[in-house]
Biopython code that builds the backbone (N, CA, C, O; Angstrom):
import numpy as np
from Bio.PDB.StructureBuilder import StructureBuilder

atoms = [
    (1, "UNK", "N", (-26.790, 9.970, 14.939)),
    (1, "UNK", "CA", (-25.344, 9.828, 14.912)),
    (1, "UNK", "C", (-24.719, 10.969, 15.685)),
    (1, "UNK", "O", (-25.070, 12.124, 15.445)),
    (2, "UNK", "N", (-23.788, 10.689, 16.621)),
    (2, "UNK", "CA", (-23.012, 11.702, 17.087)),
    (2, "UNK", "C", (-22.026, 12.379, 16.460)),
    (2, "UNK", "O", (-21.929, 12.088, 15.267)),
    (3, "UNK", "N", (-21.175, 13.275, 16.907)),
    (3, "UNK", "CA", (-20.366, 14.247, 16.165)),
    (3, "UNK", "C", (-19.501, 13.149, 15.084)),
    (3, "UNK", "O", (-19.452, 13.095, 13.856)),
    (4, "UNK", "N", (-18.679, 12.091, 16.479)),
    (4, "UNK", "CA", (-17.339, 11.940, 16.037)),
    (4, "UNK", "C", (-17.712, 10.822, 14.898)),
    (4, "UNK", "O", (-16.821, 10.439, 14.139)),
    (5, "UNK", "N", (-19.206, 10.243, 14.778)),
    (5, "UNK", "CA", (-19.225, 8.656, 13.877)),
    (5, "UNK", "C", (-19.556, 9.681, 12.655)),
    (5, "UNK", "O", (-19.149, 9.154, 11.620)),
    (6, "UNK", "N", (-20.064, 10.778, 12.429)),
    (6, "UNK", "CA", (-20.679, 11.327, 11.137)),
    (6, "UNK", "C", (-19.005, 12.019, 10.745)),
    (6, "UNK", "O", (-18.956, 12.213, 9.530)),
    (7, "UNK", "N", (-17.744, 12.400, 11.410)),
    (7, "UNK", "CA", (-17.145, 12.889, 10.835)),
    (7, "UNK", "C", (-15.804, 11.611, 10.823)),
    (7, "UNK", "O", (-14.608, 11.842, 10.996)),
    (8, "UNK", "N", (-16.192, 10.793, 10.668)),
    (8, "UNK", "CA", (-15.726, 9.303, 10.518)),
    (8, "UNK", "C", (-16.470, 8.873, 8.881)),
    (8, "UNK", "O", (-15.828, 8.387, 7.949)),
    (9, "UNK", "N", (-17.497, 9.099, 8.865)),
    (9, "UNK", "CA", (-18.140, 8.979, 7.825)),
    (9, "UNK", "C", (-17.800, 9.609, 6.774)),
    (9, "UNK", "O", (-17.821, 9.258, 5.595)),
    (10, "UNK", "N", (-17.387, 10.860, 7.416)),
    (10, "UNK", "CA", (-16.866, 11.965, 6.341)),
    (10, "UNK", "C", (-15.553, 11.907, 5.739)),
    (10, "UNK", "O", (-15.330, 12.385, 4.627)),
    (11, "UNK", "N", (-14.542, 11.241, 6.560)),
    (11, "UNK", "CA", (-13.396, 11.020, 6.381)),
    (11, "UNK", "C", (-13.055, 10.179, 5.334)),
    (11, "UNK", "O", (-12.151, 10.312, 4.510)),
    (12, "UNK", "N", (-14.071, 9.092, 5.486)),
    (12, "UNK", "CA", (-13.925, 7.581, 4.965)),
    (12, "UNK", "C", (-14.302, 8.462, 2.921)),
    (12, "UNK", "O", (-13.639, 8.340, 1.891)),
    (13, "UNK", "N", (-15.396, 9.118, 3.147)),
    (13, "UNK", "CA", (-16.075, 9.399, 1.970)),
    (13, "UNK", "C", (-15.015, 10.276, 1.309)),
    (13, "UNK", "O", (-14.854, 9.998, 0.121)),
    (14, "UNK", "N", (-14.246, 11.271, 1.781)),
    (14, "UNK", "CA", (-12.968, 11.864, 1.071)),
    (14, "UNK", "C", (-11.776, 11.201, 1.037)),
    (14, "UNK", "O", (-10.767, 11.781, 0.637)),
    (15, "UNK", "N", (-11.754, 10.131, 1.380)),
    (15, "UNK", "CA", (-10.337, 9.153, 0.690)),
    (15, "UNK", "C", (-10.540, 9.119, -0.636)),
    (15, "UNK", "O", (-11.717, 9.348, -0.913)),
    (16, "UNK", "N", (-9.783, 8.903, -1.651)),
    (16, "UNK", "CA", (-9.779, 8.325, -2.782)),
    (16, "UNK", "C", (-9.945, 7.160, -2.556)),
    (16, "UNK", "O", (-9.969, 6.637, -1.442)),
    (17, "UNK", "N", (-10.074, 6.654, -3.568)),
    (17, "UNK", "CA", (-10.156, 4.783, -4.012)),
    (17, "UNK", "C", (-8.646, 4.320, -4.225)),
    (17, "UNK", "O", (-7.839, 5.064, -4.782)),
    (18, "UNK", "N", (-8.393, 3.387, -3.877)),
    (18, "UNK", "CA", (-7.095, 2.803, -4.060)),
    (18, "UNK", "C", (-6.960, 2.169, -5.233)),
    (18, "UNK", "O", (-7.560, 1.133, -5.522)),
    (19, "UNK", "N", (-6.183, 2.751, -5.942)),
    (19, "UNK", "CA", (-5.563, 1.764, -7.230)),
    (19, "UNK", "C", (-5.208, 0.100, -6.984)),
    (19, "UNK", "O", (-4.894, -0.597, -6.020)),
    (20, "UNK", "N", (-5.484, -0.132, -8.657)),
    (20, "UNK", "CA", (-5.305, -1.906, -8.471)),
    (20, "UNK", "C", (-3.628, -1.719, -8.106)),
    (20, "UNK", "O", (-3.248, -2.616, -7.352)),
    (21, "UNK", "N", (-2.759, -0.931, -8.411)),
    (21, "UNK", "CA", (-1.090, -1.237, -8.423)),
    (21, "UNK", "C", (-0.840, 0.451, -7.662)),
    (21, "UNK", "O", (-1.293, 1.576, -7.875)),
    (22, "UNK", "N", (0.245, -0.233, -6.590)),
    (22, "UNK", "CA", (0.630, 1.487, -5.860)),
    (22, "UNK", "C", (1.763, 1.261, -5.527)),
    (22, "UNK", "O", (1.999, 0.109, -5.162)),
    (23, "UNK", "N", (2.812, 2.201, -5.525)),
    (23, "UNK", "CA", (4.138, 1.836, -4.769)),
    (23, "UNK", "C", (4.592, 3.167, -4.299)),
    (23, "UNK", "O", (4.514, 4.274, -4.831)),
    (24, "UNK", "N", (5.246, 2.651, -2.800)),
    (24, "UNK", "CA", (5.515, 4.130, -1.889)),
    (24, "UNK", "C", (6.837, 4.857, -2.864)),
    (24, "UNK", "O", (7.037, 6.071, -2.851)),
    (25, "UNK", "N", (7.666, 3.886, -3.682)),
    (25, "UNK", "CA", (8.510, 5.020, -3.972)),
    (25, "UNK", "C", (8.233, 6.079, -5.364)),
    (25, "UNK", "O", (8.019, 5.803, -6.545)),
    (26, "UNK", "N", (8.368, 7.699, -4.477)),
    (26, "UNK", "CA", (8.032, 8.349, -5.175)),
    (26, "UNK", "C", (8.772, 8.518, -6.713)),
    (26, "UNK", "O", (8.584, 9.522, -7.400)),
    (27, "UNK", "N", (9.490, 7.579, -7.069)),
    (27, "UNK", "CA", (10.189, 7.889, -8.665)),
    (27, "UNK", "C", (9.273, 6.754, -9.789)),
    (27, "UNK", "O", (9.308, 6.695, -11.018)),
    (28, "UNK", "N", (8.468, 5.920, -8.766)),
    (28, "UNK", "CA", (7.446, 5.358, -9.552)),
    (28, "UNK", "C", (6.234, 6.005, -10.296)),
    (28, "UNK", "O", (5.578, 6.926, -9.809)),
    (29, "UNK", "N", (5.888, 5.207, -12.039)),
    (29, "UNK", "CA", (4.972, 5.769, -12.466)),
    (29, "UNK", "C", (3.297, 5.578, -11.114)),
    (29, "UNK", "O", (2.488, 6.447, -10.790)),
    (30, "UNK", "N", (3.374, 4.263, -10.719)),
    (30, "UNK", "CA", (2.435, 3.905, -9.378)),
    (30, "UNK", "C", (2.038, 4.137, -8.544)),
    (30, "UNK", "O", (1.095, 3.654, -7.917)),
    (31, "UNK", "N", (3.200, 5.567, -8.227)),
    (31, "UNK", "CA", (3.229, 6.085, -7.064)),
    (31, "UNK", "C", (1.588, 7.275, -6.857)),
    (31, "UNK", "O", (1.200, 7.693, -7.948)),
    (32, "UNK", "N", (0.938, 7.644, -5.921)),
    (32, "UNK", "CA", (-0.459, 8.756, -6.265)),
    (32, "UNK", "C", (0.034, 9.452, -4.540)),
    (32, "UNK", "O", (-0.071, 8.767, -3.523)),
    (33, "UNK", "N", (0.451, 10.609, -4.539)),
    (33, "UNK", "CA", (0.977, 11.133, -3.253)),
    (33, "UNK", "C", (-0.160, 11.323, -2.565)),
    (33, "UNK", "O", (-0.139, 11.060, -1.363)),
    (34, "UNK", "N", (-1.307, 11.787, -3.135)),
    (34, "UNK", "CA", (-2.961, 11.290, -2.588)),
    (34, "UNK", "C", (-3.336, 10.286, -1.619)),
    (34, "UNK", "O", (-4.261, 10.567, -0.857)),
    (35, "UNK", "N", (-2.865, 9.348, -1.539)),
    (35, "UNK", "CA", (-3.264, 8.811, -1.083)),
    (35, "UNK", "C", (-2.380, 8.154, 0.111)),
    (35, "UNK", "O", (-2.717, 7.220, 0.838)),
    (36, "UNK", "N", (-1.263, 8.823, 0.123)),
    (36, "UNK", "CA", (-0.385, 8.859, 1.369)),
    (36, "UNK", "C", (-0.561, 9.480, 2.478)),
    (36, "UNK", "O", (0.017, 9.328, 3.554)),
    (37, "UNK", "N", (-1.671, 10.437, 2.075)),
    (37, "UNK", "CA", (-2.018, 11.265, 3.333)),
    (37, "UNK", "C", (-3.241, 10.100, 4.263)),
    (37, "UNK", "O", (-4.196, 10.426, 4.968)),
    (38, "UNK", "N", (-2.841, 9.003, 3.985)),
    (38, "UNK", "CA", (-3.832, 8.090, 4.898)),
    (38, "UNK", "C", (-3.380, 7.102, 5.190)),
    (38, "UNK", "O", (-2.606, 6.727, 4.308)),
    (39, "UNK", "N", (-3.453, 6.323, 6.126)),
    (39, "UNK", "CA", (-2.735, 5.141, 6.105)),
    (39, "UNK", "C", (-3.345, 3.944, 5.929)),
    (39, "UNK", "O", (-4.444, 3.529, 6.295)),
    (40, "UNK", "N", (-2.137, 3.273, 5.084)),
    (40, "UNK", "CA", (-2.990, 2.115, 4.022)),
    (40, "UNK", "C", (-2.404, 0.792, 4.835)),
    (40, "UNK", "O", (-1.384, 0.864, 5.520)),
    (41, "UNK", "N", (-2.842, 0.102, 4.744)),
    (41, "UNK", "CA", (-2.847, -1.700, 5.080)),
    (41, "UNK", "C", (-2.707, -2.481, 4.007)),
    (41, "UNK", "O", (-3.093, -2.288, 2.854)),
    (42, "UNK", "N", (-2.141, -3.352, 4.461)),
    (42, "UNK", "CA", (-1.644, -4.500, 2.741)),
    (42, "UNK", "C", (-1.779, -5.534, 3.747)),
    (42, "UNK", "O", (-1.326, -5.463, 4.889)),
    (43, "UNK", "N", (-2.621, -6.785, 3.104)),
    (43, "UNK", "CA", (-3.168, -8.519, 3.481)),
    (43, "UNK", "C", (-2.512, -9.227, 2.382)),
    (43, "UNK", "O", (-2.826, -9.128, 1.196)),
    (44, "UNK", "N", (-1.754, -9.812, 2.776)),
    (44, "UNK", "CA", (-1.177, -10.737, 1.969)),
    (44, "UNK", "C", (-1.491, -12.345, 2.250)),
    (44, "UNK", "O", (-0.682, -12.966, 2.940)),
    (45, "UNK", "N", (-2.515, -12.938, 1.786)),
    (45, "UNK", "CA", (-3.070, -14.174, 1.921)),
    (45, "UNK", "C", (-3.446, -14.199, 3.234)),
    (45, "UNK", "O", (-3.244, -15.220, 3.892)),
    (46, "UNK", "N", (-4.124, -12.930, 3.875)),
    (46, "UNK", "CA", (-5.102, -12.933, 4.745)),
    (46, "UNK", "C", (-4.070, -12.642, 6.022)),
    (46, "UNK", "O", (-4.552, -13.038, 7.083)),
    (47, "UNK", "N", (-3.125, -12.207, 6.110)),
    (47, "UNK", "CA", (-1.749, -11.886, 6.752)),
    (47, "UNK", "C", (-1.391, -9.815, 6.774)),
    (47, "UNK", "O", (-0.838, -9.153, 5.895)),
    (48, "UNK", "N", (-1.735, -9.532, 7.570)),
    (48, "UNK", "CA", (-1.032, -7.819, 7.302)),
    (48, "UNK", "C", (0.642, -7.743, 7.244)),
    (48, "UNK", "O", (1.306, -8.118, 8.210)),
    (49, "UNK", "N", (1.101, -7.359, 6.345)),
    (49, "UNK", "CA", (1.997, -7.185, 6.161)),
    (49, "UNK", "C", (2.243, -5.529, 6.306)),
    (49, "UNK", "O", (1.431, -4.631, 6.081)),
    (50, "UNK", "N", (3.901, -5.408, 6.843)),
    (50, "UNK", "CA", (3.650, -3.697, 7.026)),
    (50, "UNK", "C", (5.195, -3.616, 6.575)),
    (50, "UNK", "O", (5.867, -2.777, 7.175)),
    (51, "UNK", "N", (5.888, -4.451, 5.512)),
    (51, "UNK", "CA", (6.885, -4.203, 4.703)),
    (51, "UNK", "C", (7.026, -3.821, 3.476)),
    (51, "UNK", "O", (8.111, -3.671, 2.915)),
    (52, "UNK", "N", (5.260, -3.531, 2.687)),
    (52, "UNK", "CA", (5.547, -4.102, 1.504)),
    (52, "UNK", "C", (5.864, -2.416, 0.916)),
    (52, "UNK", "O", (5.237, -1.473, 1.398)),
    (53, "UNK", "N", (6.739, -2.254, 0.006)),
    (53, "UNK", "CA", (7.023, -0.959, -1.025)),
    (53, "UNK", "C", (6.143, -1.037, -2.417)),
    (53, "UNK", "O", (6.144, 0.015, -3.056)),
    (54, "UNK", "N", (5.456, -2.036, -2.932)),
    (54, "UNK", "CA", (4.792, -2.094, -3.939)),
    (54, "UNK", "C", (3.574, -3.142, -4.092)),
    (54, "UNK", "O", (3.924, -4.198, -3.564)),
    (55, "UNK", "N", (2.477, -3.219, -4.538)),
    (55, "UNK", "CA", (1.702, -3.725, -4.685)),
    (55, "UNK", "C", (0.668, -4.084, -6.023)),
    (55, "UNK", "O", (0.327, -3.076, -6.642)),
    (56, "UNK", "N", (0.165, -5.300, -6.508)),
    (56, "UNK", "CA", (-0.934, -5.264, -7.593)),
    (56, "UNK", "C", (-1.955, -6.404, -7.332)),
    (56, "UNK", "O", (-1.689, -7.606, -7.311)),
    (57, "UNK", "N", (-3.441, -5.696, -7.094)),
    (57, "UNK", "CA", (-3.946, -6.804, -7.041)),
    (57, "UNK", "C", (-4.849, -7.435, -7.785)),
    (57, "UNK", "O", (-5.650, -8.209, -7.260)),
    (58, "UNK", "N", (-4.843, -7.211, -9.001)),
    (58, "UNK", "CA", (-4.960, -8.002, -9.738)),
    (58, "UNK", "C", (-3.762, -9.053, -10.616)),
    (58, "UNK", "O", (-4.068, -9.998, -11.342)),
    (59, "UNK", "N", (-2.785, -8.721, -10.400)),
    (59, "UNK", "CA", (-1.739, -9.433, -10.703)),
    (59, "UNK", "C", (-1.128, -10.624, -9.507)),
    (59, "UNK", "O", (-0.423, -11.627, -9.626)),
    (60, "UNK", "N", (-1.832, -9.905, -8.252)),
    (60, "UNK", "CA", (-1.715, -10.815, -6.922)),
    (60, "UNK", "C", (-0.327, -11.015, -6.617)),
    (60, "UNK", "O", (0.127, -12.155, -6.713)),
    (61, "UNK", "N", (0.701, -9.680, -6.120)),
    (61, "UNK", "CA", (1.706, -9.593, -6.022)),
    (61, "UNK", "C", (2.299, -8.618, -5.130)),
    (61, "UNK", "O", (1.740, -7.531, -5.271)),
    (62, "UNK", "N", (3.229, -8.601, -4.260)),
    (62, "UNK", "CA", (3.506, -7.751, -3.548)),
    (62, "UNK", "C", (5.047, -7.484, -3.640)),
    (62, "UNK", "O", (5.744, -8.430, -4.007)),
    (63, "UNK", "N", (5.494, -6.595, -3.419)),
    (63, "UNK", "CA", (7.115, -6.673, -3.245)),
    (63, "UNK", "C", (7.580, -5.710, -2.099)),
    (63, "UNK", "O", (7.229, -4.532, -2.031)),
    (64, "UNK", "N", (8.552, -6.447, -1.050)),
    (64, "UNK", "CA", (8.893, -6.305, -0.106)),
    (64, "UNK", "C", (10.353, -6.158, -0.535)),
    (64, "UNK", "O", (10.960, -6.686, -1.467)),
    (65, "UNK", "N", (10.801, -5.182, 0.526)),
    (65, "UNK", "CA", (12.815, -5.377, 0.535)),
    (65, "UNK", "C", (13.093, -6.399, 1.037)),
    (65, "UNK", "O", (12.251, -7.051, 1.654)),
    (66, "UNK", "N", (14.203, -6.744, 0.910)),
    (66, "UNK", "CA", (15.222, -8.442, 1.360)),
    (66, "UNK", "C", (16.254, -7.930, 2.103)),
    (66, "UNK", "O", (17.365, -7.504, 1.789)),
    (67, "UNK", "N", (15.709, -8.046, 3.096)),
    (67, "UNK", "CA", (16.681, -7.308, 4.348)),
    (67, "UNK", "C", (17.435, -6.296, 4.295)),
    (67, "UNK", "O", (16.874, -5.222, 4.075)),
    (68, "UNK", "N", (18.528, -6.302, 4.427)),
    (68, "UNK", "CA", (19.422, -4.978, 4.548)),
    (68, "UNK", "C", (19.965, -4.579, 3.107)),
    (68, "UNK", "O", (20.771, -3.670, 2.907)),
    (69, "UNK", "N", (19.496, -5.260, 2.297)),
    (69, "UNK", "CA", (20.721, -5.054, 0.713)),
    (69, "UNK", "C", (20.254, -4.204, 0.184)),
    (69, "UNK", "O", (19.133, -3.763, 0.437)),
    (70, "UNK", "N", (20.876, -3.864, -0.513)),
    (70, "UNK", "CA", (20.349, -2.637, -1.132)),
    (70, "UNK", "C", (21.304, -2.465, -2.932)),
    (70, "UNK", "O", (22.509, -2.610, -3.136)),
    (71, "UNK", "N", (20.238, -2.134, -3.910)),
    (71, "UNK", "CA", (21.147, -2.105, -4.962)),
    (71, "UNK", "C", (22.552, -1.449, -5.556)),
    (71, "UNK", "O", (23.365, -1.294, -4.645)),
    (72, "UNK", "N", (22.973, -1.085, -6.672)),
    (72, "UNK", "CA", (23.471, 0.015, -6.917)),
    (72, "UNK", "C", (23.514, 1.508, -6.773)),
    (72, "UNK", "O", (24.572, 2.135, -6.720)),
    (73, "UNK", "N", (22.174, 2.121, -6.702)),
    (73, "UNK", "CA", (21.707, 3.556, -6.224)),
    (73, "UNK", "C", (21.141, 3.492, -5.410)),
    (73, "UNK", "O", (20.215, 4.300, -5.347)),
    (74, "UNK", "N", (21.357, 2.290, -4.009)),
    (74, "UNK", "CA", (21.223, 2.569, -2.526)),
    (74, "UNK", "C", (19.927, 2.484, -2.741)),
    (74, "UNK", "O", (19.657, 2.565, -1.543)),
    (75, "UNK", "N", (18.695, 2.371, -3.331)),
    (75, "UNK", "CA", (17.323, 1.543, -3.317)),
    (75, "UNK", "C", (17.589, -0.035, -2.870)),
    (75, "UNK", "O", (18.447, -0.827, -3.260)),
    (76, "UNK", "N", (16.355, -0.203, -1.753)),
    (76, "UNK", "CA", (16.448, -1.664, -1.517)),
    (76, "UNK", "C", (15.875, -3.021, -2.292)),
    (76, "UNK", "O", (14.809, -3.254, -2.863)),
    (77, "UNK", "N", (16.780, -3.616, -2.109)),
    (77, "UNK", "CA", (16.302, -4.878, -2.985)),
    (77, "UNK", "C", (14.721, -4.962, -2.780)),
    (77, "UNK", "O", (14.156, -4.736, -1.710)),
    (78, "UNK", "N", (14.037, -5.358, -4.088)),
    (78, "UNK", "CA", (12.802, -5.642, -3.683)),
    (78, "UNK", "C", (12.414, -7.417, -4.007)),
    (78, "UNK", "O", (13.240, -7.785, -4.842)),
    (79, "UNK", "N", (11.715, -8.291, -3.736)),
    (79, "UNK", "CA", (11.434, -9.469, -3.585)),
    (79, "UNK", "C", (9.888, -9.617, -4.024)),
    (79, "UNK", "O", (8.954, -9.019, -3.489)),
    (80, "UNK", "N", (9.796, -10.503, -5.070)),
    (80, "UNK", "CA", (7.812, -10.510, -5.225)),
    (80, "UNK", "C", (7.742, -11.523, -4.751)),
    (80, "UNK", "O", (8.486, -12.488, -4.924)),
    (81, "UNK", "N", (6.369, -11.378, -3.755)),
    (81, "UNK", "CA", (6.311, -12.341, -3.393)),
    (81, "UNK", "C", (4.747, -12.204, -3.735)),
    (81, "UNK", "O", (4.192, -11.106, -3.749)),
    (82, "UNK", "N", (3.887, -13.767, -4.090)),
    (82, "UNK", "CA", (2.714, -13.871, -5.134)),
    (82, "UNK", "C", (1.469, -14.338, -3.713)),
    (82, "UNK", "O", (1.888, -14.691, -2.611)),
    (83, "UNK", "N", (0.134, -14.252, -4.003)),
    (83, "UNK", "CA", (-0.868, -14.657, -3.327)),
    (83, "UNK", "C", (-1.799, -13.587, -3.452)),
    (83, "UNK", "O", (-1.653, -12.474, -3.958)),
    (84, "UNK", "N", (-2.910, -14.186, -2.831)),
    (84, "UNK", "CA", (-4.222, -12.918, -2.526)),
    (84, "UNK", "C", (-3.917, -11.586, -1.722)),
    (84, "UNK", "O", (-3.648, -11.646, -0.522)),
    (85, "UNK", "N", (-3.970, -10.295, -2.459)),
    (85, "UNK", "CA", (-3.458, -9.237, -2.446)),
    (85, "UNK", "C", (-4.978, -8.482, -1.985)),
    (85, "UNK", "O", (-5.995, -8.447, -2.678)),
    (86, "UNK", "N", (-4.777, -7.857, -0.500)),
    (86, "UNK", "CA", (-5.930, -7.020, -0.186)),
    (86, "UNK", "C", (-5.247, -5.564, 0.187)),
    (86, "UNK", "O", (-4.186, -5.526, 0.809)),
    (87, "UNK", "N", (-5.836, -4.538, -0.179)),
    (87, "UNK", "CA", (-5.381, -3.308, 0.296)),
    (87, "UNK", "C", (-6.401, -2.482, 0.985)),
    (87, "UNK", "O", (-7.509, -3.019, 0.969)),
    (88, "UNK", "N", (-6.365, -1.582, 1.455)),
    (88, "UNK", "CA", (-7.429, -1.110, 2.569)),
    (88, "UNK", "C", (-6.917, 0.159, 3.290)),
    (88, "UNK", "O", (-5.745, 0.531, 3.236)),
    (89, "UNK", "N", (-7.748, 0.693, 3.863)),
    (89, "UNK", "CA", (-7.459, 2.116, 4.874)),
    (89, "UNK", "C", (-7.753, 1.745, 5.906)),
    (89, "UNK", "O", (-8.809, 1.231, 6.277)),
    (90, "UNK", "N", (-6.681, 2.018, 6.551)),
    (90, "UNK", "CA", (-6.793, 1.931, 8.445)),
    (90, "UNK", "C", (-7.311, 2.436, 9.682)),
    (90, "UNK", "O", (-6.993, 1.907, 10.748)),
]
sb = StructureBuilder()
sb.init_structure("model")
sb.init_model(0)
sb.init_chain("A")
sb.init_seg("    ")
for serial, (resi, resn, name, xyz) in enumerate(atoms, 1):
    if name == "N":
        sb.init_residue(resn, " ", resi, " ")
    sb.init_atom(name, np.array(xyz, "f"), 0.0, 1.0, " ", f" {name:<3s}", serial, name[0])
structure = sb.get_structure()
């Protein structure tokens, strides 16, 4: 193995494991700042999606914002939307 595939190897082996449920906003119990230092991928029925703010996959659920709206304390609407939920490192 050359330099760059063994420290590819190495990289992969110091990620954490991804939780069944994660969500980017940090006021969530879901949230693990751990694992932000990497960048994650979300498959939504075999589809990459690169909107979603929350995720569970065993519940097989994702939630995305709904365009521009946004609630009462200026957080954006979120939308579940249901199917086979894959998460992954990029």
């Amino acid at each position: 193995m050359n330099d760059t595939t063994a420290d590819s190897v190495n990289n992969e082996q110091a990620r954490p494991e991804l939780p069944d449920r994660l969500s980017v906003n940090p006021r969530s119990p879901h949230y693990v700042e751990q694992i932000f230092q990497y960048d994650v991928g979300i498959k939504l029925n075999g589809k990459e999606r690169f909107d979603i703010e929350e995720y569970c996959i065993s519940e097989g659920w994702v939630k995305a914002a709904a365009a521009k709206a946004l609630d009462r304390r200026g957080q954006p609407l979120l939308m579940t939307l249901k199917g086979k939920v894959e998460a992954f490192y990029r």
